[in-house]
VOMARFI-803639 format. One line per field, with one value per atom (N, C-alpha, C, CB): residue number from 1; atom name; x, y, z. Coordinates in Angstrom, 2 decimals. Each point is the difference from the previous one (the first is absolute). Glycine has a CB too. Layout:
BEGIN
i c(NUM/...);
at c(CA/...);
xx c(X/...);
yy c(Y/...);
zz c(Z/...);
END
This chain:
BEGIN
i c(1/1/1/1/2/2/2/2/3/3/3/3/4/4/4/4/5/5/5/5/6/6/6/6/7/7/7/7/8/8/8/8/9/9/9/9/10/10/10/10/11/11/11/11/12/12/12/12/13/13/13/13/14/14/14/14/15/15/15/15/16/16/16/16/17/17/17/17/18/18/18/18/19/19/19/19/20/20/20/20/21/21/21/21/22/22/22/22/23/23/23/23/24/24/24/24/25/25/25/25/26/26/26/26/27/27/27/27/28/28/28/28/29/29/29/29/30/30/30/30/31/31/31/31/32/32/32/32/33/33/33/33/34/34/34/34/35/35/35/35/36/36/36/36/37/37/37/37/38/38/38/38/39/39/39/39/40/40/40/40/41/41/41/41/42/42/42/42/43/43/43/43/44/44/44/44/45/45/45/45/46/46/46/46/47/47/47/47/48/48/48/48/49/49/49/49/50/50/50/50/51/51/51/51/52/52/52/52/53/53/53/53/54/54/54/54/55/55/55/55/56/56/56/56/57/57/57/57/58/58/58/58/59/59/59/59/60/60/60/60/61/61/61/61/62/62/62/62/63/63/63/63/64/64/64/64/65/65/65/65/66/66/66/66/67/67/67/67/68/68/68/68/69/69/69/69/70/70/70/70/71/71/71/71/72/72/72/72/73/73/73/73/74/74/74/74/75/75/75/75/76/76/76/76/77/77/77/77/78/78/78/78/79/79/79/79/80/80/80/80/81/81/81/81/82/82/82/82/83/83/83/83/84/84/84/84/85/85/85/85/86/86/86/86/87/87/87/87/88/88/88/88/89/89/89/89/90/90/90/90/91/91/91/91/92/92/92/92/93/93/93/93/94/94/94/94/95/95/95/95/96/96/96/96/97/97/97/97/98/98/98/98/99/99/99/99/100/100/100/100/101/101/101/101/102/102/102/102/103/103/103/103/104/104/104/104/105/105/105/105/106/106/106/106/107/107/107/107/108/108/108/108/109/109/109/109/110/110/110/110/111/111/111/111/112/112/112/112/113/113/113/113/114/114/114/114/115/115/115/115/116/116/116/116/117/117/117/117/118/118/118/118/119/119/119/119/120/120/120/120/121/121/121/121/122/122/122/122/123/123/123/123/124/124/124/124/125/125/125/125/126/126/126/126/127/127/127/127/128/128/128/128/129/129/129/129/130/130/130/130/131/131/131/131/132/132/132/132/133/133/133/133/134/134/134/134/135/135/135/135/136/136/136/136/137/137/137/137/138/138/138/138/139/139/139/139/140/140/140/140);
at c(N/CA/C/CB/N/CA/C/CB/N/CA/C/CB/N/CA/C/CB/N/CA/C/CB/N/CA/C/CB/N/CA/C/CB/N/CA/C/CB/N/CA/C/CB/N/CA/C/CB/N/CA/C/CB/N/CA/C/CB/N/CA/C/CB/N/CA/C/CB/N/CA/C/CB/N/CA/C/CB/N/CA/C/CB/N/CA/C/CB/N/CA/C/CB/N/CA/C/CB/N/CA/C/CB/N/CA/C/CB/N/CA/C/CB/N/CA/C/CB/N/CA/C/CB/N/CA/C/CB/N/CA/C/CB/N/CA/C/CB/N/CA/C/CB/N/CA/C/CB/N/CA/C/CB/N/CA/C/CB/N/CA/C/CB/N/CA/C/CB/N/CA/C/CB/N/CA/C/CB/N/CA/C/CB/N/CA/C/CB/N/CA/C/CB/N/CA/C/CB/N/CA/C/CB/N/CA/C/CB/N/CA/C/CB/N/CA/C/CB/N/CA/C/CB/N/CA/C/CB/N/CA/C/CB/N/CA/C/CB/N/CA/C/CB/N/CA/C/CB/N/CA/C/CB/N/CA/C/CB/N/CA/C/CB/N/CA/C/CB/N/CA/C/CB/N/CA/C/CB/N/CA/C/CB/N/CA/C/CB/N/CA/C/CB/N/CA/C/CB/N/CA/C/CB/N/CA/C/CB/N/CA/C/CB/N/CA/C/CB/N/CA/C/CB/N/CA/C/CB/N/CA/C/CB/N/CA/C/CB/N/CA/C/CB/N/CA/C/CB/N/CA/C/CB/N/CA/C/CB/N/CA/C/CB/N/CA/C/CB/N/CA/C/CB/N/CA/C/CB/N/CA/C/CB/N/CA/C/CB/N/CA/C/CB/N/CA/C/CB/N/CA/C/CB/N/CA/C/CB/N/CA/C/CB/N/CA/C/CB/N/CA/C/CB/N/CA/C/CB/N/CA/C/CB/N/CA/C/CB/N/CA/C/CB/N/CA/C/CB/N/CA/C/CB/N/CA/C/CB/N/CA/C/CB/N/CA/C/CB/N/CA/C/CB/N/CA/C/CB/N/CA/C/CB/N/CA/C/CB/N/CA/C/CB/N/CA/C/CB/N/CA/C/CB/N/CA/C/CB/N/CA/C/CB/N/CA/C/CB/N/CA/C/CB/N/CA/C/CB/N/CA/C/CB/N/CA/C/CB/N/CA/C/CB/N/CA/C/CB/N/CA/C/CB/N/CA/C/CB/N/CA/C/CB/N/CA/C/CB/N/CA/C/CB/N/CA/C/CB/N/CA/C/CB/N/CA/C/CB/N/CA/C/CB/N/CA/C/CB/N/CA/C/CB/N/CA/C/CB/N/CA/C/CB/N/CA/C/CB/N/CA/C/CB/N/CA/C/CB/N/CA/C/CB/N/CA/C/CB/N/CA/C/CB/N/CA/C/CB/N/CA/C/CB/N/CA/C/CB/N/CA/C/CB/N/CA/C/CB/N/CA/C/CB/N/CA/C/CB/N/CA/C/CB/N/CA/C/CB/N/CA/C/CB/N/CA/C/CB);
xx c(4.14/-0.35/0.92/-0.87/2.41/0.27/0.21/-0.29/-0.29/-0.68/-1.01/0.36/-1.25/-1.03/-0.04/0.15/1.04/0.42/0.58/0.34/0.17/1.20/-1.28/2.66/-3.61/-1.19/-0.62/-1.06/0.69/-0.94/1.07/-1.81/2.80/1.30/-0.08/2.23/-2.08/0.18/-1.22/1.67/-2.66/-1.44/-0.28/-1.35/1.99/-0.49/0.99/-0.99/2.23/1.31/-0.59/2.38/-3.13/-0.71/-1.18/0.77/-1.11/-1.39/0.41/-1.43/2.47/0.58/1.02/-0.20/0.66/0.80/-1.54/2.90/-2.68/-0.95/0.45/-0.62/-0.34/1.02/-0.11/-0.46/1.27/0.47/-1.45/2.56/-3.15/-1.33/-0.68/-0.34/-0.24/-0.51/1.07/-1.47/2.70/0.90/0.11/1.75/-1.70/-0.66/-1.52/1.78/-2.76/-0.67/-0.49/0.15/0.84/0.09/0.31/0.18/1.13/0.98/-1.27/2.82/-3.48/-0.69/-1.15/0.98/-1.68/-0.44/0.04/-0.43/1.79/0.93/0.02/1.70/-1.07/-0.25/-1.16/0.50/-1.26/-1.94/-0.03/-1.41/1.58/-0.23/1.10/-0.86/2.00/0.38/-0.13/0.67/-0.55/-0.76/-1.07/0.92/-1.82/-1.57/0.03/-1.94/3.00/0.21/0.71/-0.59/1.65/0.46/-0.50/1.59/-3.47/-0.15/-0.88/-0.01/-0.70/-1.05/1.43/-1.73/2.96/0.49/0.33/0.91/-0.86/0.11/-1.49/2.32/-3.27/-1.04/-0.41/-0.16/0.59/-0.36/1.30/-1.48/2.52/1.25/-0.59/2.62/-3.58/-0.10/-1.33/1.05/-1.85/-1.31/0.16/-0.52/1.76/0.53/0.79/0.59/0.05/0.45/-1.17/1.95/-2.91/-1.12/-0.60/-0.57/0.66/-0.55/1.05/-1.13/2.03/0.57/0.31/0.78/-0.52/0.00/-1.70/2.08/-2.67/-1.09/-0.28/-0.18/0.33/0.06/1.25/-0.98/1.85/1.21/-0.27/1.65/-2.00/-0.46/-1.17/0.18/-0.79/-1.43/1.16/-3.01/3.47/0.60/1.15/-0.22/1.20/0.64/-0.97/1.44/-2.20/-1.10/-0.67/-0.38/0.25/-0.51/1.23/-1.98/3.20/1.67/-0.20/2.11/-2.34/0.28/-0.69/-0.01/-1.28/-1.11/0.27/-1.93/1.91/0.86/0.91/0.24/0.59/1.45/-0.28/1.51/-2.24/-0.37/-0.66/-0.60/-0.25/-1.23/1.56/-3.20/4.06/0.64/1.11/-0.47/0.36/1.37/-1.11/2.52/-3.48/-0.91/-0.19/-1.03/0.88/-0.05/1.39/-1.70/2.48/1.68/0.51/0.74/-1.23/-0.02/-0.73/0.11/-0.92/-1.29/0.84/-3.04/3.28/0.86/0.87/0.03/0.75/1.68/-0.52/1.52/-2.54/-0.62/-0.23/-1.09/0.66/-0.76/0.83/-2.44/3.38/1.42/0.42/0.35/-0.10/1.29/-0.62/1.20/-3.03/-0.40/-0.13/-1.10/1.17/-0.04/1.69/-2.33/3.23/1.09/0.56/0.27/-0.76/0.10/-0.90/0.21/-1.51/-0.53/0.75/-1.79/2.38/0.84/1.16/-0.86/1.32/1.40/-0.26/0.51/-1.87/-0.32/-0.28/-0.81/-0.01/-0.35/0.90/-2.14/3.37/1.12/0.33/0.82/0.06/0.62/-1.18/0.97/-2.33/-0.72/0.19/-1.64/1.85/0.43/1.37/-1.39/2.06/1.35/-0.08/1.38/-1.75/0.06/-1.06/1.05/-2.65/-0.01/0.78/-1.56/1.99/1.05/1.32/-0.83/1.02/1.15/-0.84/1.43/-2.51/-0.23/-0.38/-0.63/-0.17/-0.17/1.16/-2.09/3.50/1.04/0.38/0.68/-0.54/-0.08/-0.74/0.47/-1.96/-0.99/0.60/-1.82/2.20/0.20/1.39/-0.99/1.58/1.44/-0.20/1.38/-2.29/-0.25/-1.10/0.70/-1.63/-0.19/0.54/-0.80/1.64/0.73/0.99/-0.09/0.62/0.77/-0.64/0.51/-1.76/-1.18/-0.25/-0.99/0.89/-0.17/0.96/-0.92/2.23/0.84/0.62/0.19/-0.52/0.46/-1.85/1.97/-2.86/-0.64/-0.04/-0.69/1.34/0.46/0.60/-0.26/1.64/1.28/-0.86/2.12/-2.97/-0.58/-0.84/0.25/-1.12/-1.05/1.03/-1.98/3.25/1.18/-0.14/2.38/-2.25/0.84/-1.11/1.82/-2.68/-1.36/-0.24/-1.27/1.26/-0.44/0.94/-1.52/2.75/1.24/-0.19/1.88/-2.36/0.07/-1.44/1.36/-2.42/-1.24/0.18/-1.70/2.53/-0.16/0.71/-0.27/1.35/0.53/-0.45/1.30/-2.54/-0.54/-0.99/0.48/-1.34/-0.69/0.81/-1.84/2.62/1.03/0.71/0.61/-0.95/0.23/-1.31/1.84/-2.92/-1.18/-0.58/-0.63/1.49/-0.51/0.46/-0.84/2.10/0.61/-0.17/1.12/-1.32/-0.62/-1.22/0.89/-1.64/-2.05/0.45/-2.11/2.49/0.22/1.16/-0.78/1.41/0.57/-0.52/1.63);
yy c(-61.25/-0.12/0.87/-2.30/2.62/0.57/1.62/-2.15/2.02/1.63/0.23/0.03/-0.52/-0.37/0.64/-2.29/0.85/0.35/1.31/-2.22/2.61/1.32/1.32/-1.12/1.01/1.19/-0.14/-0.43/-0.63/-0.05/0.52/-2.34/1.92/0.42/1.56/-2.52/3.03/1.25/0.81/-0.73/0.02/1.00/0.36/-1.39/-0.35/-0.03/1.12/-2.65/3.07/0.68/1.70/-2.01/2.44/1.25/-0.10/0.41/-1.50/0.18/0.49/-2.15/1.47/0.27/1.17/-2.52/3.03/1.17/0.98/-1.10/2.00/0.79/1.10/-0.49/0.89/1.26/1.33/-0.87/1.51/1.35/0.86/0.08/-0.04/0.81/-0.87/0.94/-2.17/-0.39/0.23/-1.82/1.81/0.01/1.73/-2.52/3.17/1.63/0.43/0.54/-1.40/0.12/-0.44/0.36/-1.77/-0.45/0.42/-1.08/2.00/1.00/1.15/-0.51/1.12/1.05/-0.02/0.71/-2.43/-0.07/-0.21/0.04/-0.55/-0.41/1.22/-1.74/2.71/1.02/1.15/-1.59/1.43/0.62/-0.58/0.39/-1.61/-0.77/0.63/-2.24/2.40/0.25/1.40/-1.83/2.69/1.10/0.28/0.20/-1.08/0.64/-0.63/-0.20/-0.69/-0.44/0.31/-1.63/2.65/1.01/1.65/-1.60/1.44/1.53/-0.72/1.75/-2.69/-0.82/0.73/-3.19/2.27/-0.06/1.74/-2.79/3.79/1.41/0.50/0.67/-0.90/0.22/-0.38/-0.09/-0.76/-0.59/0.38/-2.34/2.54/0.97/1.65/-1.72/2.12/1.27/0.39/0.03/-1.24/-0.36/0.35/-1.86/0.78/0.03/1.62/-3.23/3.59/1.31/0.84/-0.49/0.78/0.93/-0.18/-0.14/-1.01/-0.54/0.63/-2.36/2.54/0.11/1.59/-2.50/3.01/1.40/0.25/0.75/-0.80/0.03/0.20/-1.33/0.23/-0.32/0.99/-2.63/2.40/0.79/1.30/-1.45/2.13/1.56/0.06/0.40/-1.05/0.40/-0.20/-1.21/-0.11/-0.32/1.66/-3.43/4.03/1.51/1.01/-0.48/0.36/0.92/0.05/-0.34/-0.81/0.01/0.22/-1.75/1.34/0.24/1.27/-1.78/2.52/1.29/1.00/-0.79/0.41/0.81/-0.38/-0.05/-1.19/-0.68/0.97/-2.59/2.86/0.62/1.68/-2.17/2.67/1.53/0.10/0.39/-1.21/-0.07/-0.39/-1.04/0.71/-0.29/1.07/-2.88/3.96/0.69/1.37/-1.37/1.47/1.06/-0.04/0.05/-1.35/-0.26/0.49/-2.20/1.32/0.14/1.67/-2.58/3.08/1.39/1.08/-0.96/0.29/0.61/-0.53/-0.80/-0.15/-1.06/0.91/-2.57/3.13/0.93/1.09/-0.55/1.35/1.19/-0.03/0.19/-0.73/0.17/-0.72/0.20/-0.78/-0.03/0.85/-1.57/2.42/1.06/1.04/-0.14/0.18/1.17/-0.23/0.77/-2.08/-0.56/0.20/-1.90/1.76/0.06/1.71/-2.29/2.86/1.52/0.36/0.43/-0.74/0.10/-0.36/-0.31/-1.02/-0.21/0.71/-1.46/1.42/1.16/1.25/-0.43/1.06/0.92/-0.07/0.40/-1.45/0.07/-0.55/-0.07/-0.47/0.05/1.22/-1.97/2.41/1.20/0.94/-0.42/0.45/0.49/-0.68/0.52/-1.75/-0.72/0.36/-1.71/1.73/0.72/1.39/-1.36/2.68/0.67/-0.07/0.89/-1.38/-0.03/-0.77/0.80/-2.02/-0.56/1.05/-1.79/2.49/1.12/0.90/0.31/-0.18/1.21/-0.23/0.96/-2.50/-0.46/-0.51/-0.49/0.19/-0.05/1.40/-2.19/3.19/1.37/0.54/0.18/-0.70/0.29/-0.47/-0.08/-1.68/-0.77/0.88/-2.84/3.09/0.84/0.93/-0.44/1.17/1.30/-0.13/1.31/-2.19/-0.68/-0.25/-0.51/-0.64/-0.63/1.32/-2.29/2.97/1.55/0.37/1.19/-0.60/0.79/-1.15/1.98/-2.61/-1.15/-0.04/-1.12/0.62/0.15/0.92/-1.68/3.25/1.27/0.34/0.97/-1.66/-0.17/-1.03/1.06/-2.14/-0.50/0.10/-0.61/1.91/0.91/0.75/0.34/0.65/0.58/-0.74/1.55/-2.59/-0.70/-0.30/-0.85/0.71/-0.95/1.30/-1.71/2.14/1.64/0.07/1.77/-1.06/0.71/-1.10/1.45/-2.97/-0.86/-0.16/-1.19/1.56/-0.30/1.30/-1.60/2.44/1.63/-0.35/2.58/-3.26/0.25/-1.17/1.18/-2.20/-0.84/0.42/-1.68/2.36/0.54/1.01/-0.66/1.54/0.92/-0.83/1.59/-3.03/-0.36/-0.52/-0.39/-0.51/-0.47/1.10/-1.88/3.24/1.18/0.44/0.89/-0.94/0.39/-1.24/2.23/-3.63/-0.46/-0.36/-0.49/1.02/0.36/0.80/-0.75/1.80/1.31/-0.19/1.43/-2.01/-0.11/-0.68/-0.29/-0.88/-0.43/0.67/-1.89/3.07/0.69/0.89/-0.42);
zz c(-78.04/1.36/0.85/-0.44/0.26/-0.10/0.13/-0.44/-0.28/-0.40/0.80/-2.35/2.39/0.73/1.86/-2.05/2.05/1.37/0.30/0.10/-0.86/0.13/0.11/-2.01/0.71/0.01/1.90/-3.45/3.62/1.12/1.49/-1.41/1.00/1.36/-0.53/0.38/-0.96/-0.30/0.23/-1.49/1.41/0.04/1.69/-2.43/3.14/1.23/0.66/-0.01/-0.52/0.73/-0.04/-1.06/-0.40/-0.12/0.89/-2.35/2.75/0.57/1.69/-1.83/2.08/1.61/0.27/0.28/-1.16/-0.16/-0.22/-1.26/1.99/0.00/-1.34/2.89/-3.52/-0.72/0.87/-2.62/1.67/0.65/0.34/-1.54/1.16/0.16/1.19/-2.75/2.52/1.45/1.13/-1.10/0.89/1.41/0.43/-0.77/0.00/0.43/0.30/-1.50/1.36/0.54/1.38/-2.02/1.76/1.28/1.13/-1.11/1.25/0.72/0.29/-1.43/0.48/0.51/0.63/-1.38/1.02/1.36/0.80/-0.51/1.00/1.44/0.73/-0.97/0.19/-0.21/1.69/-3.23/2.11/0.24/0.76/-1.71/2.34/1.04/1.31/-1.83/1.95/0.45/0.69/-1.13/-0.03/0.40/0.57/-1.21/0.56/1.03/1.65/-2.52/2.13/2.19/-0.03/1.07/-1.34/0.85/0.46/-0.97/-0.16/-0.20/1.51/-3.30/3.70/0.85/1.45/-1.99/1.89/1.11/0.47/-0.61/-0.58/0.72/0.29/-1.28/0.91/0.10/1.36/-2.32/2.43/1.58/1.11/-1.18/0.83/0.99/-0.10/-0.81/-0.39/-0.02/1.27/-2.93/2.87/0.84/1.35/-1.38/1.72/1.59/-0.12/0.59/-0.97/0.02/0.17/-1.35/0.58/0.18/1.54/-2.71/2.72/1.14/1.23/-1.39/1.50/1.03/0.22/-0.28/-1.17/0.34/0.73/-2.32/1.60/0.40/1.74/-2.33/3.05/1.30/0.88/-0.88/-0.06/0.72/-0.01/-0.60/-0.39/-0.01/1.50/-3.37/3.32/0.91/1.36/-1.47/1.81/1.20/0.28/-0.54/-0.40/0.05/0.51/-1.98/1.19/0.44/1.51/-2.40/2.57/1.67/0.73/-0.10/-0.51/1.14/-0.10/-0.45/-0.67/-0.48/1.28/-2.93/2.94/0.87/1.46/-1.87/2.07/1.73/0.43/-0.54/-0.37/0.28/0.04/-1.42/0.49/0.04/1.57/-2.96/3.32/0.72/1.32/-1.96/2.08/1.47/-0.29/0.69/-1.93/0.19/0.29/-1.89/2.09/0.69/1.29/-1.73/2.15/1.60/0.01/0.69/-0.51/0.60/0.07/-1.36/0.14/-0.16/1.10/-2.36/2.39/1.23/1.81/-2.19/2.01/1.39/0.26/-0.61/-0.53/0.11/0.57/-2.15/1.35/0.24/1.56/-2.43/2.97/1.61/0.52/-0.12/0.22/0.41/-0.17/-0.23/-0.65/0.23/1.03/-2.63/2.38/0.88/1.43/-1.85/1.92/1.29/0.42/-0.47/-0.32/0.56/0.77/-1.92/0.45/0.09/1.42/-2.95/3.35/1.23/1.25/-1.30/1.33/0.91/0.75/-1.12/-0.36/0.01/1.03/-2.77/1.98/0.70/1.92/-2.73/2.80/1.63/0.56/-0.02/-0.59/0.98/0.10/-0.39/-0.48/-0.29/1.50/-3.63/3.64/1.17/1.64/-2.09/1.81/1.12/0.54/-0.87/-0.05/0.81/0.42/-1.31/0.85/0.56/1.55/-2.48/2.48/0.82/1.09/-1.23/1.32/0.51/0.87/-2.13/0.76/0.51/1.19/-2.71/2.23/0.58/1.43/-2.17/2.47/1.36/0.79/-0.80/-0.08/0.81/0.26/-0.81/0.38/0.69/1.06/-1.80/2.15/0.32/1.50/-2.30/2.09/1.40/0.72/-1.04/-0.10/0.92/0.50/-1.12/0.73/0.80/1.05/-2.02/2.01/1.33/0.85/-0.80/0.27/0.75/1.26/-2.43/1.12/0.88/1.24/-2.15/1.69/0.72/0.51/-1.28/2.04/0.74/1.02/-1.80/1.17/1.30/0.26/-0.07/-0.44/0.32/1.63/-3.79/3.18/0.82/1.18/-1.74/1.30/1.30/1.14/-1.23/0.25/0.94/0.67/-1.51/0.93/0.87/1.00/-1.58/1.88/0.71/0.79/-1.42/1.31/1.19/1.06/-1.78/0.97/1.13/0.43/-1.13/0.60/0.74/0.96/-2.03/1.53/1.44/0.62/-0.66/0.92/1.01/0.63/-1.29/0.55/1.28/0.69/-1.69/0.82/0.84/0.93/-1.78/1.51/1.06/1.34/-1.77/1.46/1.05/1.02/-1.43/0.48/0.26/1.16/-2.44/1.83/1.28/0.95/-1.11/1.16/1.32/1.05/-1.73/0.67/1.04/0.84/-1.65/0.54/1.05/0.39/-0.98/0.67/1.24/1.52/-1.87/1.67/1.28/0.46/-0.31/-0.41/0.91/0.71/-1.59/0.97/0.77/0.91/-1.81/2.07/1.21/1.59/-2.14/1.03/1.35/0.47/-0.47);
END
């Protein structure tokens, strides 16, 4: 009985001890398992990645063209600014000389003016004198 007992303890101890071959197979399918959810979890990080380049390329692309498309204006903005500036430049640069030239204009007026005034004094101080003489005379 004995014996008995000892065979059946012993059969049940091989039966729960796995052997070496089921426990390597066991491992390799822990294994396979593991692996194929981690090939699932890049598969699906590779998904969202496609996905985003994806979107992100198109979204560059429109910055890309936005940005060409406002560095032509701004370009064009500078352009007719500078010619507008260069114009300016110019009709001052015309504004001053005429400027100069009508402050010359008024001085020599102005001269001939009161070189004409000197004369209008005199000529009317002799002609006035000239009538207060003939008008003392007609009445004598």
């Amino acid at each position: 009985m004995k014996l008995l007992l000892a065979t059946i303890a012993a059969a049940s101890a091989t039966a729960t001890e796995a052997n070496p071959i089921r426990r390597v197979v066991s491992l390799l399918q822990a294994m396979q398992e593991k692996i194929e959810a981690e090939g699932k979890r890049q598969a699906k990080q590779m998904d969202k990645f496609i996905c985003y380049c994806k979107h992100n390329t198109e979204d560059l692309k429109g910055s890309i063209s936005d940005g060409k498309e406002t560095i032509e204006l701004l370009a064009s903005k500078i352009e007719a600014a500078t010619n507008g500036k260069a114009q300016a430049e110019a009709e001052l640069a015309q504004a001053k000389e005429d400027r100069a030239e009508a402050q010359k204009t008024l001085a020599d007026a102005e001269a001939t003016r009161e070189k004409e005034a000197a004369e209008f004094a005199a000529e009317s101080g002799e002609m006035k004198a000239n009538i207060d003489a003939m008008g003392k005379a007609i009445p004598a």
